[in-house]
C-alpha positions as CSV (number, residue, x, y, z in Angstrom):
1,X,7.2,10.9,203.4
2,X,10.1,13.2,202.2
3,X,13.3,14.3,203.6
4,X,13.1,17.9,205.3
5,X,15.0,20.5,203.6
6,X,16.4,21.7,206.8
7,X,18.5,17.9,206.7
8,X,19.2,18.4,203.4
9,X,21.4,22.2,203.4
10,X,24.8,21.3,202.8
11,X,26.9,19.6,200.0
12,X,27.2,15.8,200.4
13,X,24.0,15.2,202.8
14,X,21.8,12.8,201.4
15,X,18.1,11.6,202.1
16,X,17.8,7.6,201.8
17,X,14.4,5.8,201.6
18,X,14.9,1.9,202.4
19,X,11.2,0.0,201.3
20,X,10.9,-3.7,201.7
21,X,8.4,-5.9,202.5
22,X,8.4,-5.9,206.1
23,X,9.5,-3.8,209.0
24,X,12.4,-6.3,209.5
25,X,14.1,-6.4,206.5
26,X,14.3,-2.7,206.2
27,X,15.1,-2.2,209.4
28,X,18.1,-4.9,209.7
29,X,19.2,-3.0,206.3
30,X,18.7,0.3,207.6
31,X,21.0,-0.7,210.7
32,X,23.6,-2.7,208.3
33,X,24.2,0.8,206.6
34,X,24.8,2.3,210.2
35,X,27.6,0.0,210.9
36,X,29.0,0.6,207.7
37,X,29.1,4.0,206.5
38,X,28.0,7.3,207.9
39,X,24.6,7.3,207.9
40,X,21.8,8.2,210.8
41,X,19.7,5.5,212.2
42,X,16.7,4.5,210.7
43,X,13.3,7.7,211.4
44,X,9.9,5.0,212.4
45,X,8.6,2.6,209.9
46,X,5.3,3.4,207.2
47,X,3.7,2.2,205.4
48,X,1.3,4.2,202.7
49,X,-2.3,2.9,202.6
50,X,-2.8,1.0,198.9
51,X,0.8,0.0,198.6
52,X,2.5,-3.3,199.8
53,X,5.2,-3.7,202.5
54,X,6.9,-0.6,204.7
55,X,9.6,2.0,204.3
56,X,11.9,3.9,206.9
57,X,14.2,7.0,206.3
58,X,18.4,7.6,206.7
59,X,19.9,10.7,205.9
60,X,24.1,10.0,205.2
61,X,26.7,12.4,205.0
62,X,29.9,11.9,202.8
63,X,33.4,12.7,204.5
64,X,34.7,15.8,202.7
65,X,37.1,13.8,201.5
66,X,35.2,11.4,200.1
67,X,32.9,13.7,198.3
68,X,33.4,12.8,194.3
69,X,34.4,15.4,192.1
70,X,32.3,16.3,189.1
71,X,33.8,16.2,185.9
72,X,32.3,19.6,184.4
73,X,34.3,21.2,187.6
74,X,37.6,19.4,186.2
């Protein structure tokens, strides 16, 4: 699975895959980034056929003025 460009058009917007063994543990970390920053709830579990254990998707956005600033723009 991959993030949708549409959720991915502006500056600071990221896509976060969370993969752990069960649907559990990425979901309780999914949620403990929730409470903690600003970041979307977790899209369904999957798993991929062949591969061990189960992923879910965030997307976050950084406050503008938390956005770092790149040293080449310095």
């Amino acid at each position: 699975m991959t993030a949708s460009c549409s959720h991915l058009n502006q500056p600071g917007v990221v896509s976060l895959t969370i993969e752990g063994v069960d649907e559990r543990t990425v979901l309780d970390f999914a949620y403990a980034l929730v409470l903690r920053n600003n970041v979307s709830g977790p899209g369904e579990p999957w798993r991929v056929p062949g591969r061990p254990g189960v992923s879910v998707q965030v997307y976050g956005h950084l406050e503008p003025a938390e956005e770092p600033e790149l040293a080449a723009e310095s």
